[in-house]
MARMARVO-416567 format. One record per atom (N, C-alpha, C): residue number from 1; residue in three letters; atom name; x, y, z. Coordinates in steps of 0.02 Angstrom, whole numbers, plus 50000, padded with zeros to 5 digits. Example, Ala and Ser with C-alpha at 12.3 -4.5 7.8 and 13.67 -1.06 7.14 Angstrom:
% residues 2
{tivex 1 ALA N {50660 49716 50390}};
{tivex 1 ALA CA {50615 49775 50390}};
{tivex 1 ALA C {50660 49835 50390}};
{tivex 2 SER N {50642 49888 50354}};
{tivex 2 SER CA {50684 49947 50357}};
{tivex 2 SER C {50645 50002 50394}};
//
This chain:
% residues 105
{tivex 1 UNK N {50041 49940 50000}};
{tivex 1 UNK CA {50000 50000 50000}};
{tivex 1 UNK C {50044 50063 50000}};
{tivex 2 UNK N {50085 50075 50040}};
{tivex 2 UNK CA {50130 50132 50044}};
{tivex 2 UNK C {50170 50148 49978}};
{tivex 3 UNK N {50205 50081 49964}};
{tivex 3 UNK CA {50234 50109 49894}};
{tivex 3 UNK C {50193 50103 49847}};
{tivex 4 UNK N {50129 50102 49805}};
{tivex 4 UNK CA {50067 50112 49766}};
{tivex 4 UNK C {50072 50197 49794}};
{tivex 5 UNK N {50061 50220 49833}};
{tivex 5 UNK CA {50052 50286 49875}};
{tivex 5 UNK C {50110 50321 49867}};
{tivex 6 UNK N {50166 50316 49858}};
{tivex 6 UNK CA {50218 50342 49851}};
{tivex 6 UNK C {50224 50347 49775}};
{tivex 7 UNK N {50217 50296 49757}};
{tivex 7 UNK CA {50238 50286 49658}};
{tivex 7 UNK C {50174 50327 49634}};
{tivex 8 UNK N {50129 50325 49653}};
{tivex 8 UNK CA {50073 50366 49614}};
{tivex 8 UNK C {50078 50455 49631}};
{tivex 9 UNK N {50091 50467 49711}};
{tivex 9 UNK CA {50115 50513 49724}};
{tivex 9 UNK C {50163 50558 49684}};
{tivex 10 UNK N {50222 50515 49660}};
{tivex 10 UNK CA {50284 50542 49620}};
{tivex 10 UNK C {50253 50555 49538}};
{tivex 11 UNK N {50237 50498 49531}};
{tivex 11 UNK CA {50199 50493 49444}};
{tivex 11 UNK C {50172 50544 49425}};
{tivex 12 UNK N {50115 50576 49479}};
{tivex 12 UNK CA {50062 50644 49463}};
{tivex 12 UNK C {50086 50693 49473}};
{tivex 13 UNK N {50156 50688 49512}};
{tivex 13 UNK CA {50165 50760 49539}};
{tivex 13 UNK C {50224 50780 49491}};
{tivex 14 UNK N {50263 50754 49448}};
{tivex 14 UNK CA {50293 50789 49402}};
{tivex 14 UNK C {50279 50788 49323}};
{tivex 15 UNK N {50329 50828 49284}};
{tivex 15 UNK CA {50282 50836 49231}};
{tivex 15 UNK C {50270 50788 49183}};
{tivex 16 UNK N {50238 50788 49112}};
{tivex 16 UNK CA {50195 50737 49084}};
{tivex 16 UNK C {50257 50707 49054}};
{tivex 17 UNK N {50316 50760 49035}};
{tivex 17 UNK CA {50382 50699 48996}};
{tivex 17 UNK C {50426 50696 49039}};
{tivex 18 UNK N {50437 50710 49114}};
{tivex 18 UNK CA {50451 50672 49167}};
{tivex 18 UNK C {50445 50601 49174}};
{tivex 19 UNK N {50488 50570 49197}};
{tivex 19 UNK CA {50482 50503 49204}};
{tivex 19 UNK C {50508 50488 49289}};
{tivex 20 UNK N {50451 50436 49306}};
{tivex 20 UNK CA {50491 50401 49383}};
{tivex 20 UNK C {50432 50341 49402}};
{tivex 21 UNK N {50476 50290 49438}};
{tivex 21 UNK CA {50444 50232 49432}};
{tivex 21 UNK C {50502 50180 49473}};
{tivex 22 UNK N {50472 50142 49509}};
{tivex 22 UNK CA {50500 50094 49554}};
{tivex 22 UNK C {50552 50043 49515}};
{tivex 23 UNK N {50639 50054 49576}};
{tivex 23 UNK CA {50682 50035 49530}};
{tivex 23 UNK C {50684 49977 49590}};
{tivex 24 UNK N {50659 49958 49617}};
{tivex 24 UNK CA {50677 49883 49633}};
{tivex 24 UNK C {50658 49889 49695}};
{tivex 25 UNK N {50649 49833 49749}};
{tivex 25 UNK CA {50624 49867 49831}};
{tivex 25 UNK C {50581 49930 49841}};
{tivex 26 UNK N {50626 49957 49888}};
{tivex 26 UNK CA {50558 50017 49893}};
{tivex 26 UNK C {50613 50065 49863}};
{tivex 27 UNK N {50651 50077 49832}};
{tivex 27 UNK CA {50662 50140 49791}};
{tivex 27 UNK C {50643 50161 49736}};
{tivex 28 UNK N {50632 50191 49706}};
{tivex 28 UNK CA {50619 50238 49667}};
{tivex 28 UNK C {50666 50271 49620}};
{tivex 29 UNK N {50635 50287 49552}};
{tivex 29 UNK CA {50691 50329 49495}};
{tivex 29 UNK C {50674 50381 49474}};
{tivex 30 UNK N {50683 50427 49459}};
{tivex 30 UNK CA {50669 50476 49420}};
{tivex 30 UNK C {50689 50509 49357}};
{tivex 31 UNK N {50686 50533 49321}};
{tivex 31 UNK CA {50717 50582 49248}};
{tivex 31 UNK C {50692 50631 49252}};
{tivex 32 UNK N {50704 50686 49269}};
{tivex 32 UNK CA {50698 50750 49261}};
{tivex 32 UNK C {50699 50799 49208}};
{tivex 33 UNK N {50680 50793 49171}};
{tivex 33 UNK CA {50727 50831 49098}};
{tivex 33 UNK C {50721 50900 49091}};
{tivex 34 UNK N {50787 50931 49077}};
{tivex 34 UNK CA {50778 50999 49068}};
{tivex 34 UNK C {50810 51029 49148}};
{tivex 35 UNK N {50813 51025 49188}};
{tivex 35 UNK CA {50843 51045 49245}};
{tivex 35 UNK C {50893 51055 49266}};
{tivex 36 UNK N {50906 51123 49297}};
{tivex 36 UNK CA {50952 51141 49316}};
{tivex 36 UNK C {50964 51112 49386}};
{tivex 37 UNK N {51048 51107 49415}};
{tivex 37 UNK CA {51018 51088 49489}};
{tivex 37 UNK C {51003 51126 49546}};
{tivex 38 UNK N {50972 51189 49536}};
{tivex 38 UNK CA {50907 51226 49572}};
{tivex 38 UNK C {50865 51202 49563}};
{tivex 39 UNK N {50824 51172 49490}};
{tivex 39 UNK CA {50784 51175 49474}};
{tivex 39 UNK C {50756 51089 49506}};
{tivex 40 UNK N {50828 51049 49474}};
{tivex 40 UNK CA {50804 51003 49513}};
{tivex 40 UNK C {50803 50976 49591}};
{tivex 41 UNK N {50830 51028 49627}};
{tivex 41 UNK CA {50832 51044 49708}};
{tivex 41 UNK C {50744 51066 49715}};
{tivex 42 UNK N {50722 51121 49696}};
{tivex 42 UNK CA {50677 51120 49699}};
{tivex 42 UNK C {50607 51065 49675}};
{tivex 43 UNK N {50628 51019 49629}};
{tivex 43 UNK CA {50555 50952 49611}};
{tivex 43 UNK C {50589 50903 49673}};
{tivex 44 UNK N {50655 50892 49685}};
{tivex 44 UNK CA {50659 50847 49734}};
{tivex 44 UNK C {50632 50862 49816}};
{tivex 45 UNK N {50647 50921 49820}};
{tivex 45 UNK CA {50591 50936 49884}};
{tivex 45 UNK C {50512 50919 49875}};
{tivex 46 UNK N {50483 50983 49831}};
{tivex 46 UNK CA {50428 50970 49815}};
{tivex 46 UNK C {50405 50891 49832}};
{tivex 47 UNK N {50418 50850 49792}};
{tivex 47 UNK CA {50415 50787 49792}};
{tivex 47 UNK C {50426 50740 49865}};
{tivex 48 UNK N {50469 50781 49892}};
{tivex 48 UNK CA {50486 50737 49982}};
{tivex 48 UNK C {50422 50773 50001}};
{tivex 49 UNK N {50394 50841 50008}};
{tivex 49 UNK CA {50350 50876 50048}};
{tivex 49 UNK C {50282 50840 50029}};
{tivex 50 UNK N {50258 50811 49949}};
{tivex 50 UNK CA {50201 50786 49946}};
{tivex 50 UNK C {50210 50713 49981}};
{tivex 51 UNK N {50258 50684 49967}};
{tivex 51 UNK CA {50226 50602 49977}};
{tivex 51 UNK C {50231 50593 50064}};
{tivex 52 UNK N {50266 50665 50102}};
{tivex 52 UNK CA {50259 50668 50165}};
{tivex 52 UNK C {50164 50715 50206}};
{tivex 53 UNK N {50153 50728 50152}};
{tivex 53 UNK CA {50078 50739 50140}};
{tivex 53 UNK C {50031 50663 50142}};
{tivex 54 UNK N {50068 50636 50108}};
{tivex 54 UNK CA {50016 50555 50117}};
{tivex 54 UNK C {50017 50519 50182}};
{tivex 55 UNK N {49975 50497 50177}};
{tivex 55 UNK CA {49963 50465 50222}};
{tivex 55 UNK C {49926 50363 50211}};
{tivex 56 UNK N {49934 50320 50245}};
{tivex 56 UNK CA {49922 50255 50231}};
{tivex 56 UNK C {49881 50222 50300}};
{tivex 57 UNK N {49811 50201 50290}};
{tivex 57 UNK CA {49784 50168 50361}};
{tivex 57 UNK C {49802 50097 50348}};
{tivex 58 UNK N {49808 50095 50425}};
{tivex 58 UNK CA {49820 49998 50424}};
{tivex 58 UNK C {49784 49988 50497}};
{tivex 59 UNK N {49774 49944 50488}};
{tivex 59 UNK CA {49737 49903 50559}};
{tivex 59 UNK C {49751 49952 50610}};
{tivex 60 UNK N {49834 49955 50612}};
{tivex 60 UNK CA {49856 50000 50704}};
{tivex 60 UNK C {49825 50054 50669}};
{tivex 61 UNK N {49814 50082 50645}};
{tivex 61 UNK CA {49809 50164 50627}};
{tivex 61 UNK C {49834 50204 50574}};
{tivex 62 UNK N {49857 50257 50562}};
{tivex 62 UNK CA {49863 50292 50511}};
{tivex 62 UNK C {49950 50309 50521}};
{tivex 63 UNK N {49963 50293 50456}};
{tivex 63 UNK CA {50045 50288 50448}};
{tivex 63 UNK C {50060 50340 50404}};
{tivex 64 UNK N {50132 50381 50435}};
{tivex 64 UNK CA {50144 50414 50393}};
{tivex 64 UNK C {50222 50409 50339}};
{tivex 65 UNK N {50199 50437 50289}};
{tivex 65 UNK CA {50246 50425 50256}};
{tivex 65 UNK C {50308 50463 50234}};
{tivex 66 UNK N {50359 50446 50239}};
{tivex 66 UNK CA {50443 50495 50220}};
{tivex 66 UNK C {50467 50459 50143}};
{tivex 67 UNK N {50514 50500 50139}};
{tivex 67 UNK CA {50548 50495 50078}};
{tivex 67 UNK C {50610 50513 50086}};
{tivex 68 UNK N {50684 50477 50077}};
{tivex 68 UNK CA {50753 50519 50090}};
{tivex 68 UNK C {50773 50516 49994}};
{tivex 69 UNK N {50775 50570 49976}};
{tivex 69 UNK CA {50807 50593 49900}};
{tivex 69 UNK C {50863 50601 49897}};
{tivex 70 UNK N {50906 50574 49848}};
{tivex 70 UNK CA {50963 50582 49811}};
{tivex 70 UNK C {50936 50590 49758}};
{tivex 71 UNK N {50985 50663 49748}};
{tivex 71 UNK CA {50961 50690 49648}};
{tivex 71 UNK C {51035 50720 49654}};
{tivex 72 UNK N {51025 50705 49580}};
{tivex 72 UNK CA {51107 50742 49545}};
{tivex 72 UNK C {51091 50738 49458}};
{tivex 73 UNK N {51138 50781 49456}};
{tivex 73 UNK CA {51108 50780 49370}};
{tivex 73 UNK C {51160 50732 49320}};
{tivex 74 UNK N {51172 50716 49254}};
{tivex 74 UNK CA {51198 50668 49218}};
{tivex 74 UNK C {51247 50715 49192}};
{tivex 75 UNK N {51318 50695 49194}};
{tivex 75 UNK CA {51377 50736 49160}};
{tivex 75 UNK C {51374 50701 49063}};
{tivex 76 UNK N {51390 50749 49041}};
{tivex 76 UNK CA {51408 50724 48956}};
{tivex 76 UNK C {51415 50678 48941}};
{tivex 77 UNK N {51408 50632 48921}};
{tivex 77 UNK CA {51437 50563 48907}};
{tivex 77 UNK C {51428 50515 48962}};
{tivex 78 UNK N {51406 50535 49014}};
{tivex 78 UNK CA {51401 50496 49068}};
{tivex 78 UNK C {51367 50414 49051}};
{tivex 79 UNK N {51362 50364 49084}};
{tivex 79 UNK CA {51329 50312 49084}};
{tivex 79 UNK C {51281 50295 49125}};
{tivex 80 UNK N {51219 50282 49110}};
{tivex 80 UNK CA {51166 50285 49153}};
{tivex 80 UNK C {51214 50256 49262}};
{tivex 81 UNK N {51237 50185 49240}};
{tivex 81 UNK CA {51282 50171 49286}};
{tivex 81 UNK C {51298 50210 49350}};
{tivex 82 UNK N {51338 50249 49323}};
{tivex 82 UNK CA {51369 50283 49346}};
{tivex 82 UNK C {51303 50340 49393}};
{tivex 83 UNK N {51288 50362 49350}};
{tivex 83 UNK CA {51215 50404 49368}};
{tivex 83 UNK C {51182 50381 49407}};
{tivex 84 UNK N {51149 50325 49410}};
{tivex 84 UNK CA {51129 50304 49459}};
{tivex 84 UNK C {51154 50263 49541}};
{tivex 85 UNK N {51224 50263 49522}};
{tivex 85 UNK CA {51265 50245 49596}};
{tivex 85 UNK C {51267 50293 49605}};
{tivex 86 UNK N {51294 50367 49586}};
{tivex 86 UNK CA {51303 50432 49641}};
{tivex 86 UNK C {51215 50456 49650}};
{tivex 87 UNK N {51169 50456 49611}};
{tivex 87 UNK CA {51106 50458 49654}};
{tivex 87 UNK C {51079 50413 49720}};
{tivex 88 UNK N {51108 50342 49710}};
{tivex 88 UNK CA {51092 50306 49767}};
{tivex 88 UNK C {51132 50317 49808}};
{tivex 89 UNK N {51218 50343 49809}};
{tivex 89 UNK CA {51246 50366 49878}};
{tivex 89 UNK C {51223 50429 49903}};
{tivex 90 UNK N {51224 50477 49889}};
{tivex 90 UNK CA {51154 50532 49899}};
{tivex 90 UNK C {51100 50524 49927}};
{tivex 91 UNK N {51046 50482 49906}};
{tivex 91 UNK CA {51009 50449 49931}};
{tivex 91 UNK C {51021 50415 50032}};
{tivex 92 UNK N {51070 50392 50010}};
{tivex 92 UNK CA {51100 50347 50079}};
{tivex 92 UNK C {51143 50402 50116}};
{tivex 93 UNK N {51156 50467 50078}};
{tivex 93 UNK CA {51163 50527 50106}};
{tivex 93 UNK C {51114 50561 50161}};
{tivex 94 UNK N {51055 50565 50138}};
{tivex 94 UNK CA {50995 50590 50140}};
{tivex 94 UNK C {50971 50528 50217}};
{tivex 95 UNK N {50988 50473 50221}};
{tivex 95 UNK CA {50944 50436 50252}};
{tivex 95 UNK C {51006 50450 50336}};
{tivex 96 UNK N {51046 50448 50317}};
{tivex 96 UNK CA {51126 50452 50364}};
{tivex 96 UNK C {51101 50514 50396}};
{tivex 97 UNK N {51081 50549 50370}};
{tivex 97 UNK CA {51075 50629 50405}};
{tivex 97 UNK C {51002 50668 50440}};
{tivex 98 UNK N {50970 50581 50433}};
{tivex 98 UNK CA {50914 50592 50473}};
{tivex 98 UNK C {50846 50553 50436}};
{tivex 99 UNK N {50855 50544 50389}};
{tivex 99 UNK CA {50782 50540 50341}};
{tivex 99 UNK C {50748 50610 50317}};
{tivex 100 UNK N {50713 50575 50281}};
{tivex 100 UNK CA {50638 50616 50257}};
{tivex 100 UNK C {50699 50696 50232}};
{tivex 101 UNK N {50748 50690 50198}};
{tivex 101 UNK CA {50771 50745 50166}};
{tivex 101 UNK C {50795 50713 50098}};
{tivex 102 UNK N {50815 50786 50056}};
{tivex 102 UNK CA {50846 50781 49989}};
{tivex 102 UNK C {50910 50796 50004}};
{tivex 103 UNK N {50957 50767 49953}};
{tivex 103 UNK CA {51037 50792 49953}};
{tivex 103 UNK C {51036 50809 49863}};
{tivex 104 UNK N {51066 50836 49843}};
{tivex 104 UNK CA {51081 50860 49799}};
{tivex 104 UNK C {51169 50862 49784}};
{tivex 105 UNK N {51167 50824 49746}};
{tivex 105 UNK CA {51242 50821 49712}};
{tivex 105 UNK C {51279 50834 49631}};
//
């Protein structure tokens, strides 16, 4: 239930040639296109502040939900690879320093 709530969360909340979608477990991917990294500092918050807006009931009660973000943008020539290990140490940046934040790299 939570990640349905989180993935649909992310899906609606950025734009229509945006892309993001569950990369395995409970993480998550994104493509941003067009962004600067202000620009994408700012959708990666955005994005922690909504899906911390959701909320999930279960039997005990009403659960809330966090998000820790790693975003960084793709250098020239880069390889997806690569791109996505410095977003997931970022990520594990983000979780080290408390949760429920973005790091930006």
């Amino acid at each position: 239930q939570v990640l349905t709530i989180v993935g649909r969360t992310l899906s609606l909340s950025v734009r229509p040639f945006d892309v993001v979608g569950r990369w395995g477990g409970e993480e998550f991917a994104g493509i941003i296109a067009h962004a600067d990294p202000a620009m994408l500092a700012g959708v990666a918050e955005r994005l922690r502040v909504l899906v911390a807006q959701s909320r999930a009931q279960t039997p005990a009660g009403e659960l809330t939900i966090t998000v820790s973000i790693g975003a960084t943008q793709a250098e020239p020539g880069e390889k997806p690879e690569s791109l996505l290990r410095r977003a997931d140490a970022l990520m594990y940046v983000s979780k080290a320093q408390g949760r429920n934040r973005v790091t930006v790299g």
